[in-house]
VEXTOR-367543 format. One record per residue (C-alpha): residue number from 1; residue in three letters; chain; x, y, z. Coordinates in nm, 3 decimals, decimal comma. Example, Ala and Ser with C-alpha at 12.3 -4.5 7.8 and 13.67 -1.06 7.14 Angstrom:
<pts>
> 1  Ala  A  1,230  -0,450  0,780
> 2  Ser  A  1,367  -0,106  0,714
</pts>
This chain:
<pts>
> 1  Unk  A  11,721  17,091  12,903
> 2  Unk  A  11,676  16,998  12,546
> 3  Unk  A  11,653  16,672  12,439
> 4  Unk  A  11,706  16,436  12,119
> 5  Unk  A  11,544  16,509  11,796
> 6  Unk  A  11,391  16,107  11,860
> 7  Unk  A  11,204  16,242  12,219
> 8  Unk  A  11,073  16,500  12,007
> 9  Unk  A  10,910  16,321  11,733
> 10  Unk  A  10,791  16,065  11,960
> 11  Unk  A  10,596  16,360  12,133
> 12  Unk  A  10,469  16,492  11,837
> 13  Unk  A  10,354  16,201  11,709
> 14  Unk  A  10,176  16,121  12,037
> 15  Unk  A  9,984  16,503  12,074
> 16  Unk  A  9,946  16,531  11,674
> 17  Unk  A  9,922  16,174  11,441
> 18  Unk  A  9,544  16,135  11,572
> 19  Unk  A  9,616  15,863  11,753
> 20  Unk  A  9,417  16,015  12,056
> 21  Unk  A  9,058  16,082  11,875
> 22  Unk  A  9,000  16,460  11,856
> 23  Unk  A  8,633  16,424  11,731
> 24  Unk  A  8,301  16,253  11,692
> 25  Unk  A  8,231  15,966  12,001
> 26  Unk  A  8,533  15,852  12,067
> 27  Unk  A  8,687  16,168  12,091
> 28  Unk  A  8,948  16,176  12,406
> 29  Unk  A  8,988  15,794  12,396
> 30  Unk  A  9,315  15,635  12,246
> 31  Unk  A  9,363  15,421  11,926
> 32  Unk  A  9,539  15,098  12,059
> 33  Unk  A  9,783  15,111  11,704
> 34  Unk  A  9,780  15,273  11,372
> 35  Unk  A  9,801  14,998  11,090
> 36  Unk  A  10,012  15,127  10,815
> 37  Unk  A  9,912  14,803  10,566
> 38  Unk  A  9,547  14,891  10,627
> 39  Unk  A  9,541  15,300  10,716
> 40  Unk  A  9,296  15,293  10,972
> 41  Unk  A  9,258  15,207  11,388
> 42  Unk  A  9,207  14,866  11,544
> 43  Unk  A  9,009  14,957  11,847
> 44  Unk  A  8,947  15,229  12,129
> 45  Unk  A  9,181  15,107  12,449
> 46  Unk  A  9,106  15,162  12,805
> 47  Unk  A  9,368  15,081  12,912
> 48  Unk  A  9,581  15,280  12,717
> 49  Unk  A  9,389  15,580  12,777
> 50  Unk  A  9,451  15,598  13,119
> 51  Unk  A  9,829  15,577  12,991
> 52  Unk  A  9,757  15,829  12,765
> 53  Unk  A  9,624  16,009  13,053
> 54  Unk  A  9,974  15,986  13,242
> 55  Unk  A  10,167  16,010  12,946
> 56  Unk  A  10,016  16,377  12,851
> 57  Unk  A  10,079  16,529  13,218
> 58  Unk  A  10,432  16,373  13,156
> 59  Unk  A  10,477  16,552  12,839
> 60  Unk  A  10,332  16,888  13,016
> 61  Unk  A  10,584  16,832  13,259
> 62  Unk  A  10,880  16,887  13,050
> 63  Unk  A  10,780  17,063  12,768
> 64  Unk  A  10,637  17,407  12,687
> 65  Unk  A  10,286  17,415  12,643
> 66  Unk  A  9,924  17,318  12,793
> 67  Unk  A  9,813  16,947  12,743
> 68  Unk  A  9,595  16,904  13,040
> 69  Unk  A  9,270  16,957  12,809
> 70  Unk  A  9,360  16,622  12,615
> 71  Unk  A  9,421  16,451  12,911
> 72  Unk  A  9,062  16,570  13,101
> 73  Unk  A  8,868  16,477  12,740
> 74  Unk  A  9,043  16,131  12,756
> 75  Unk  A  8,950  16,097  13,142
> 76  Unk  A  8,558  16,202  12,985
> 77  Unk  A  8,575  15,951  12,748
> 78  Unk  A  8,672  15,672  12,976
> 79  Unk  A  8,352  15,786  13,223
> 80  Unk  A  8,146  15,868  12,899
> 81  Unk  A  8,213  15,514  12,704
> 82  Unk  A  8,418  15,225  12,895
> 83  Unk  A  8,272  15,266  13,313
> 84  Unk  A  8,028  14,978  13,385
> 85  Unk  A  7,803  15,007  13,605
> 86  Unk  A  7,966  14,764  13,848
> 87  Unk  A  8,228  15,069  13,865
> 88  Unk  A  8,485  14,871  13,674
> 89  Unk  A  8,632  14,971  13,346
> 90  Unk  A  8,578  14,784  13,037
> 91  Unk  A  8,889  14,707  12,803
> 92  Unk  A  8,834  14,762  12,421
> 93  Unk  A  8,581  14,904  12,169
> 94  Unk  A  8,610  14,789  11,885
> 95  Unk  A  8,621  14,972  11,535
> 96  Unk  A  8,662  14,684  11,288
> 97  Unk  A  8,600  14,316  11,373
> 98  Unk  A  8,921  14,137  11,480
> 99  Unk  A  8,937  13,764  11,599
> 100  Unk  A  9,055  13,831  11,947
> 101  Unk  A  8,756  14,077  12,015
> 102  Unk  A  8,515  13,838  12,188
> 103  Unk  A  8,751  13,813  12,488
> 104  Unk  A  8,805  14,196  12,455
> 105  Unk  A  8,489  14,353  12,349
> 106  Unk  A  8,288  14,599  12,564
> 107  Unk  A  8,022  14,405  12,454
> 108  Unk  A  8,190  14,091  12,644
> 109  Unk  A  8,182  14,239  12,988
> 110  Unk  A  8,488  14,096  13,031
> 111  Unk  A  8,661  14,342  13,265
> 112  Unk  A  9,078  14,317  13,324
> 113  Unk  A  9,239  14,377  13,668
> 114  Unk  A  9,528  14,514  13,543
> 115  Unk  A  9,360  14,774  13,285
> 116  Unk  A  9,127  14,908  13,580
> 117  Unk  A  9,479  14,992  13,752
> 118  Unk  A  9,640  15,169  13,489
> 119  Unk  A  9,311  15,403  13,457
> 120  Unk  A  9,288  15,436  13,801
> 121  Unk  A  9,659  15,548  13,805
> 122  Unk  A  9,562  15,808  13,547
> 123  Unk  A  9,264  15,955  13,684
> 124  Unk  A  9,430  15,949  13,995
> 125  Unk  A  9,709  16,203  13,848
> 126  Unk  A  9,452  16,421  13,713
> 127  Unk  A  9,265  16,481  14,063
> 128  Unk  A  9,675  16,548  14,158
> 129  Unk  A  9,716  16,819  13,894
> 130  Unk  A  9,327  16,979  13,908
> 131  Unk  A  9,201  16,860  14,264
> 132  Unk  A  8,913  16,833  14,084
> 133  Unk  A  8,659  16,581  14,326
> 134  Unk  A  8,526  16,430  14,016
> 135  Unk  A  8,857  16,282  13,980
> 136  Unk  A  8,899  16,108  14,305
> 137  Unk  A  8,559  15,992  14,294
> 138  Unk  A  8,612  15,849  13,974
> 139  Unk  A  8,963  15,703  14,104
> 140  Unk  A  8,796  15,522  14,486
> 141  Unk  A  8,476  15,388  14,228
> 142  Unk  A  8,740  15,210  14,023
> 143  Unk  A  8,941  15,115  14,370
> 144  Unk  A  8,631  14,991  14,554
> 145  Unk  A  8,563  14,769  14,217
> 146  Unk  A  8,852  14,615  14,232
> 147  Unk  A  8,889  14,549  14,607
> 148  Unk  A  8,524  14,430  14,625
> 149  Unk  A  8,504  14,212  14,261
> 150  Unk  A  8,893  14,121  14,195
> 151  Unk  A  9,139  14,124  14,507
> 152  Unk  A  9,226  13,774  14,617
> 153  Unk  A  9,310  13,664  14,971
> 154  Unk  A  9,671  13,585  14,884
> 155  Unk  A  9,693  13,958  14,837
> 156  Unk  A  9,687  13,979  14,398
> 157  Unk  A  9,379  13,973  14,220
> 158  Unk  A  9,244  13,773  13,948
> 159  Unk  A  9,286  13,891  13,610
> 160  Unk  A  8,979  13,913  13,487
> 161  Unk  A  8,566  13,936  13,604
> 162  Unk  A  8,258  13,873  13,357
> 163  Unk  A  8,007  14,166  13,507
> 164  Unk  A  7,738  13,972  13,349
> 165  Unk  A  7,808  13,679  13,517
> 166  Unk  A  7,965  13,771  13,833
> 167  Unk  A  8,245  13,518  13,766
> 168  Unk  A  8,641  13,535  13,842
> 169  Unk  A  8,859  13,434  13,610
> 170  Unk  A  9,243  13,322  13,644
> 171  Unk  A  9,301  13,080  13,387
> 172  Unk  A  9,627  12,982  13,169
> 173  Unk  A  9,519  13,113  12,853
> 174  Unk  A  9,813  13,378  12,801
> 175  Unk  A  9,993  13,568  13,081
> 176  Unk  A  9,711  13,832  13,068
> 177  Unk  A  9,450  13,608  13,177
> 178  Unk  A  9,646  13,481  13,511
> 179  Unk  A  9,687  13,650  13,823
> 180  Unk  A  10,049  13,688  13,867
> 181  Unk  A  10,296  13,939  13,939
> 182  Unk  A  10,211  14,171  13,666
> 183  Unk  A  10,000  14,256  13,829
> 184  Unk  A  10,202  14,477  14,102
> 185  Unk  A  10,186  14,711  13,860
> 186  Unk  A  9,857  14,842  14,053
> 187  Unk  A  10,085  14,981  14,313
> 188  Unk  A  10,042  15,302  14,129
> 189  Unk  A  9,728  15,356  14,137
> 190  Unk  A  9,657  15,241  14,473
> 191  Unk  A  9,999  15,419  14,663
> 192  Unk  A  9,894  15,744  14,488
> 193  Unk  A  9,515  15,687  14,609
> 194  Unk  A  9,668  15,657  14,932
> 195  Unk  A  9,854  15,958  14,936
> 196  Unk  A  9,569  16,168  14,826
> 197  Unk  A  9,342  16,012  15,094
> 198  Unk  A  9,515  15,877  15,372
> 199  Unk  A  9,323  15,565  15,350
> 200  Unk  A  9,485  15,276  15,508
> 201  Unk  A  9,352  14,991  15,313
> 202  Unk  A  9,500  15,134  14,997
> 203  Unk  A  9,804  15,104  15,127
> 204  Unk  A  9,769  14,808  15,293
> 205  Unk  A  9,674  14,660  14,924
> 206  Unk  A  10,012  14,805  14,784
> 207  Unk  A  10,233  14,615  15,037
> 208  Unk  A  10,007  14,271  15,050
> 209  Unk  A  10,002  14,327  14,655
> 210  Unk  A  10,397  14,351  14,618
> 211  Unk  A  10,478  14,095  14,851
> 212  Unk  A  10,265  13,860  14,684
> 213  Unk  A  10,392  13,935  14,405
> 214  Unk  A  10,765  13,873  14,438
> 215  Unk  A  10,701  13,488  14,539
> 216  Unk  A  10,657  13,480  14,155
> 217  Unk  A  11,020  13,539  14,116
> 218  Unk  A  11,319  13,311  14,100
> 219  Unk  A  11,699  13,345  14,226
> 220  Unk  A  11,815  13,460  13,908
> 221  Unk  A  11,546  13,784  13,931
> 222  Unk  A  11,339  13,627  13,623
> 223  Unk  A  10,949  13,653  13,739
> 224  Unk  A  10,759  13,379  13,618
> 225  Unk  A  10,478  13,468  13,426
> 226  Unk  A  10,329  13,197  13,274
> 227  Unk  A  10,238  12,931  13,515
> 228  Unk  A  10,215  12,608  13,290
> 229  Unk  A  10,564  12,634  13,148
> 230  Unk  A  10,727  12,819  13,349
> 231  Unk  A  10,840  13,072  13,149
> 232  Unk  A  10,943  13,456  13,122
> 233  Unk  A  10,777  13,689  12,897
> 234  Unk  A  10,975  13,969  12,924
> 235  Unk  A  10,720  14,260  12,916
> 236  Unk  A  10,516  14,153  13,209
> 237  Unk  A  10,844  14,054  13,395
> 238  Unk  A  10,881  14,447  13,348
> 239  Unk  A  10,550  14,556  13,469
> 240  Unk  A  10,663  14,345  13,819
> 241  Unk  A  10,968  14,543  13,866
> 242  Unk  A  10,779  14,856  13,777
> 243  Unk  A  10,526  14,849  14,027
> 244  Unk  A  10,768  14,713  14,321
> 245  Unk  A  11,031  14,978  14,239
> 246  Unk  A  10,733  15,284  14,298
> 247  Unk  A  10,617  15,091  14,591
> 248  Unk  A  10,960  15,061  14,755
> 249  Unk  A  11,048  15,426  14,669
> 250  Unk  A  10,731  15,566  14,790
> 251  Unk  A  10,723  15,319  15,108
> 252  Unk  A  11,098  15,334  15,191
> 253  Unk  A  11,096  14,917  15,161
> 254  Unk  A  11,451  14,805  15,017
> 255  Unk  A  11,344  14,471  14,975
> 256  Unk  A  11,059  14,568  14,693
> 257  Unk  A  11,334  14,797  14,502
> 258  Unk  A  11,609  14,458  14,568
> 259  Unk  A  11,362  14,320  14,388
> 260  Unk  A  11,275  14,562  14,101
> 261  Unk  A  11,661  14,596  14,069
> 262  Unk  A  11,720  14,226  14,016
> 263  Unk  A  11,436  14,198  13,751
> 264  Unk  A  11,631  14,495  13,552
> 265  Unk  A  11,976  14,341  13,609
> 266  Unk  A  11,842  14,006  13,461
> 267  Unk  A  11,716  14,183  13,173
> 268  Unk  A  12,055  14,331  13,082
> 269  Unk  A  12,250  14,006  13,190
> 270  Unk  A  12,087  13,883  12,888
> 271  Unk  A  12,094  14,144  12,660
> 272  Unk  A  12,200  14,057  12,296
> 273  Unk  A  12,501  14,186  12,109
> 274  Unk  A  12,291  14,404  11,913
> 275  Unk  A  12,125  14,592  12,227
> 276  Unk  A  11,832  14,401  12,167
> 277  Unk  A  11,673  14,205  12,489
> 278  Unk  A  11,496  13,897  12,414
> 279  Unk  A  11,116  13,911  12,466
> 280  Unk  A  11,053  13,538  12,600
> 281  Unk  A  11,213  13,285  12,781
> 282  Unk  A  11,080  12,907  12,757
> 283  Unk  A  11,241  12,582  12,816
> 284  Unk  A  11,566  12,730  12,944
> 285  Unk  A  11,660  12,909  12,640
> 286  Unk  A  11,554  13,276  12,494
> 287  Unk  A  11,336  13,302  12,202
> 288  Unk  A  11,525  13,591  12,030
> 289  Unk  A  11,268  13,869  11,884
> 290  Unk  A  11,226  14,189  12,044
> 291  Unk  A  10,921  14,443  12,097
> 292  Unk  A  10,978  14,765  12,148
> 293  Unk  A  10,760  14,824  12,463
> 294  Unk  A  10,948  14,616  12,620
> 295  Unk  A  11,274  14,727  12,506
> 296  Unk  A  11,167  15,098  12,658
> 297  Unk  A  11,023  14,954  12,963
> 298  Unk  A  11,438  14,868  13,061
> 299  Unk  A  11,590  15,127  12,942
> 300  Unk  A  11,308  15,418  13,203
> 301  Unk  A  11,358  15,155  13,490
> 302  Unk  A  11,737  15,058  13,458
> 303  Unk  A  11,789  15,417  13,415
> 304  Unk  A  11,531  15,548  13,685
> 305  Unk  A  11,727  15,308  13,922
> 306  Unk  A  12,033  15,425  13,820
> 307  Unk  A  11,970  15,786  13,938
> 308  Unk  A  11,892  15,689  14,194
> 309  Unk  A  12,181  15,494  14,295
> 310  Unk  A  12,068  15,126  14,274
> 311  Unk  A  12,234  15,033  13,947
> 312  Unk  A  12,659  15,047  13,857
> 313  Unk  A  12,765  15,314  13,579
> 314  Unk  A  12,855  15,028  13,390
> 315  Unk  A  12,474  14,981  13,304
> 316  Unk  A  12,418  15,307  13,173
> 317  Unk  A  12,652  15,180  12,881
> 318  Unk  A  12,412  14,863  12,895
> 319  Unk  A  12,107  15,102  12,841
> 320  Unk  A  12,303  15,301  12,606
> 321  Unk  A  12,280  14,990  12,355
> 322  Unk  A  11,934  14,873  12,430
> 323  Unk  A  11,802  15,212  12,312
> 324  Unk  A  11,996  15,209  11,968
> 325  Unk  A  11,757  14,870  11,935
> 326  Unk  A  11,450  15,049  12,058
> 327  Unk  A  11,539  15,360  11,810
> 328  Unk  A  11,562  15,087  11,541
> 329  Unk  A  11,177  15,043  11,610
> 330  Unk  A  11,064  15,433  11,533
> 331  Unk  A  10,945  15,529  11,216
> 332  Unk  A  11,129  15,832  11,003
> 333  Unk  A  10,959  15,873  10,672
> 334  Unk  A  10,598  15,893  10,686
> 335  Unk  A  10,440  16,242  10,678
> 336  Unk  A  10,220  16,188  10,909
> 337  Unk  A  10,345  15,916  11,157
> 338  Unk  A  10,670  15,986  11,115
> 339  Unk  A  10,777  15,980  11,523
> 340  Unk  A  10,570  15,638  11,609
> 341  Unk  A  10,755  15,354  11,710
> 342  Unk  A  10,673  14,960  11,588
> 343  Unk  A  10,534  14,726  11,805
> 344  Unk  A  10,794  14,519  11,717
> 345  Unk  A  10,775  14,099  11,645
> 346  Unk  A  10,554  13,844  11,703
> 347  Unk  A  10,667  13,498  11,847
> 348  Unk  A  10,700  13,357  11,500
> 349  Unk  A  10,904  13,587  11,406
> 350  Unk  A  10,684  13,853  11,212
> 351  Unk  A  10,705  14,243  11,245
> 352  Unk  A  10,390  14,381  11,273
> 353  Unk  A  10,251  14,706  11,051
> 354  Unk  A  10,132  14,870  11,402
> 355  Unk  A  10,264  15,224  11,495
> 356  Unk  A  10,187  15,157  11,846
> 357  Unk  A  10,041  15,416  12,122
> 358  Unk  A  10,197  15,225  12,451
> 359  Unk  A  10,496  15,182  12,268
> 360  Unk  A  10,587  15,505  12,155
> 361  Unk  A  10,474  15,669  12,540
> 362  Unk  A  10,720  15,412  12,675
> 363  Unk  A  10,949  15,488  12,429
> 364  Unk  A  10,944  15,832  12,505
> 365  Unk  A  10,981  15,823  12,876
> 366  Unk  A  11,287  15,586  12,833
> 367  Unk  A  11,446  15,855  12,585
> 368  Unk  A  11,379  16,122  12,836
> 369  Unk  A  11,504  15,921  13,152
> 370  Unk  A  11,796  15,778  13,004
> 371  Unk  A  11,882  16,124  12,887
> 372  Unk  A  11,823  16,266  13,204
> 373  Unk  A  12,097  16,077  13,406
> 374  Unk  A  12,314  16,297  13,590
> 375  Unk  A  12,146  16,581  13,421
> 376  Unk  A  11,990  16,642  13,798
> 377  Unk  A  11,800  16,892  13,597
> 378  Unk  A  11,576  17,022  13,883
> 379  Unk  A  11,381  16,679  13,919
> 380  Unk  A  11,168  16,666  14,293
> 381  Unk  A  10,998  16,327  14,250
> 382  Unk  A  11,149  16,121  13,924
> 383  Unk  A  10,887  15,820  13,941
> 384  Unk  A  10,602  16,105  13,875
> 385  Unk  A  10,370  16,047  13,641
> 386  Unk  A  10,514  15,705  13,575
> 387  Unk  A  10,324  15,587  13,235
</pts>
């Protein structure tokens, strides 16, 4: 089928504005943002490499061409530059010095729970596509890390270990730094481990993982992610319906995907007049900037859900809205980032200068699966390759 001229910049931008490094020693790895204001890349992102991993095996999915190189060199330069040898992943290298990069850094040895999942995700897809052993091996080290260094009792993990000094971490410094139920967004990795190897305790992980999770969520489908207050940011409330939603699917358990569908119904409940959906809620009231991750992450899971039968058709016209906000995010008149989409706004209000990678591969797979409803367009498995 053909899709929007929007999908299609989006793409381009993602295989051709050099946000994925093409040379020198960081070539494969992905730029966390372009910075318009100061031309030039932030850091090298784990993380978002094993995204960019996914979201290249998505793209040569549904488009013409071959862009399984680009996503082996980015798998090379996450075993070349970010494995530790404790077998986890570490989260950003730095190209300029920015004040958050002590807690960040490579050179920190800081390692993230939930960045370790979404490579391990990744590099699981690859071994799917190649069968490649490397790949697998490179998926159970990352796996065995995490289930020996990071997974609690109660069935998450904490957010973050210090490989130099063997420590846990699962403090209340920002959502990202507390074990919560973000972090059920390693179902992924570990349900697709599972189905390549049969190995029980990966899928014992995925169900002890989800469950966990949803006693983070309250009657009105809102998951808590921020312990001290209370409150909802709405991106990570996202990342716990993604994970129980491909969990549920792949495990046939309706009360995961009750779940997943009450954290997208929320979402839209609250949805502004403009399409936009608020990105926090604090102190019983929304604090009313959007980011366009976010944004994206609603529109692939509302409409994922409703293709599969678990949302009303009155929510397509729901979605329909929130992606005339998200397209309000992409940029249409630079020569060569024209396609990118804007990170969006800050807390206080500011619009950033970023042309963001996660952002636009969200943005991309919401175009596509919002576009794709009722299309039934020869789709076997739509949660595949899942960025």
């Amino acid at each position: 089928m053909e899709y929007s001229k929007e999908v299609m910049m989006a793409r381009d931008w993602i295989l051709t504005s050099g946000i994925q490094n093409t040379g020198g020693t960081e070539k494969g790895g992905f730029n966390a943002w372009y910075d318009i204001k100061d031309d030039n890349y932030s850091f090298v992102y784990s993380e978002i490499t094993g995204y960019g991993i996914t979201t290249l095996l998505f793209i040569n999915k549904f488009f013409d061409g071959n862009y399984l190189d680009k996503a082996r060199e980015a798998a090379q330069w996450l075993e070349r530059k970010a494995l530790h040898p404790c077998g986890g992943v570490k989260t950003r290298y730095y190209l300029k010095a920015l004040k958050e990069s002590e807690n960040y850094s490579f050179e920190s040895e800081n390692i993230y729970a939930f960045d370790n999942g979404m490579v391990l995700y990744g590099l699981i897809n690859l071994y799917k596509i190649f069968r490649d052993e490397k790949y697998l091996e490179l998926s159970e080290r990352i796996a065995g890390f995490l289930l020996r260094k990071m997974k609690r009792p109660d069935g998450l993990f904490y957010a973050v270990y210090n490989a130099r000094t063997n420590q846990k971490i699962d403090d209340n410094w920002k959502w990202s730094t507390q074990s919560g139920s973000y972090l059920a967004k390693l179902a992924l990795g570990f349900t697709d481990l599972y189905e390549a190897t049969k190995t029980r305790e990966y899928k014992d992980t995925v169900i002890e993982l989800s469950e966990a999770a949803m006693k983070f969520q309250d009657p009105s489908g809102r998951f808590i992610t921020a312990r001290t207050d209370r409150s909802t940011h709405l991106h990570p409330h996202m990342y716990s319906g993604e994970g129980l939603f491909y969990a549920g699917v792949r495990f046939n358990r309706k009360d995961l995907i009750e779940s997943s569908v009450k954290a997208v119904r929320w979402a839209l409940d609250n949805q502004a007049g403009d399409g936009g959906i608020p990105k926090k809620y604090v102190d019983n009231k929304f604090v009313n900037y959007y980011r366009s991750d976010a944004l994206a992450q609603v529109i692939r899971l509302g409409s994922l859900q409703r293709e599969l039968g678990y949302l009303a058709e009155s929510d397509v016209e729901k979605l329909g809205k929130a992606k005339k906000c998200l397209l309000s995010f992409q940029l249409l008149d630079d020569e060569y980032q024209k396609g990118g989409f804007y990170y969006g706004y800050t807390l206080d209000g500011k619009k950033t200068d970023h042309i963001n990678s996660w952002c636009t591969m969200f943005a991309l797979q919401a175009l596509i699966s919002l576009e794709r409803i009722g299309k039934k367009a020869g789709e076997e498995n739509i949660l595949e390759f899942f960025i």
